[in-house]
C-alpha positions, -999 to 999 in steps of 0.1 A, spaced: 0 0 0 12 34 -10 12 66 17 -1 97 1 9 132 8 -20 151 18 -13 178 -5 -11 155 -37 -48 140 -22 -60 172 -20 -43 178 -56 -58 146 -70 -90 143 -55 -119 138 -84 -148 160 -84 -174 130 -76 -155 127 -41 -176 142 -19 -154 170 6 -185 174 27 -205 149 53 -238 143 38 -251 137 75 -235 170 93 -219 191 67 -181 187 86 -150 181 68 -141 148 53 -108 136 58 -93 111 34 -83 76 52 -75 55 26 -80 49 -13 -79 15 -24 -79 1 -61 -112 -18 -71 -123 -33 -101 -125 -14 -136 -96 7 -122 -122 19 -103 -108 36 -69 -126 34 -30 -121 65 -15 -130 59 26 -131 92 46 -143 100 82 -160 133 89 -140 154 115 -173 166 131 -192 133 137 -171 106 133 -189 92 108 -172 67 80 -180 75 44 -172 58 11 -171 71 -26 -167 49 -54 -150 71 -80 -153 54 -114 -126 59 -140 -131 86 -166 -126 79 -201 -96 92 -221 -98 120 -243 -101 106 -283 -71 114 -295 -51 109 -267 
C-alpha cells in the first residue's frame, strides 16, 4: 500500500469525491483509497465533526479521443 501526501490527495481528488459529510456538513478527511475493479478507486473518509465513515466509489473517466 502506498502513503499519500496530503497535499497530492488534496491535488488529485476527483470532483465525484464528496469533501463534505452528507449527515452534518463537517469536513471529510481522506483515510484511505484503495484500487477496485475497472480501475475503479474506493475512496473511505471519516467526517471530522461526527465521526462518521464515508465511502465514494470514484469510477474511471474515459480518455480523451485522440489521446
Amino acid at each position: 500500500m502506498t502513503i499519500l501526501d496530503l497535499n497530492e490527495v488534496r491535488e488529485r481528488r476527483p470532483p465525484q469525491v464528496r469533501s463534505s459529510c452528507p449527515d452534518c456538513s463537517g469536513r471529510l478527511t481522506v483515510l484511505r483509497i484503495i484500487p477496485g475493479r475497472a480501475n475503479a478507486e474506493y475512496w473511505t473518509m471519516r467526517c471530522t465533526r461526527c465521526g462518521g465513515i464515508h465511502l465514494d466509489i470514484v469510477k474511471p473517466t474515459a480518455a480523451p479521443i485522440g489521446a
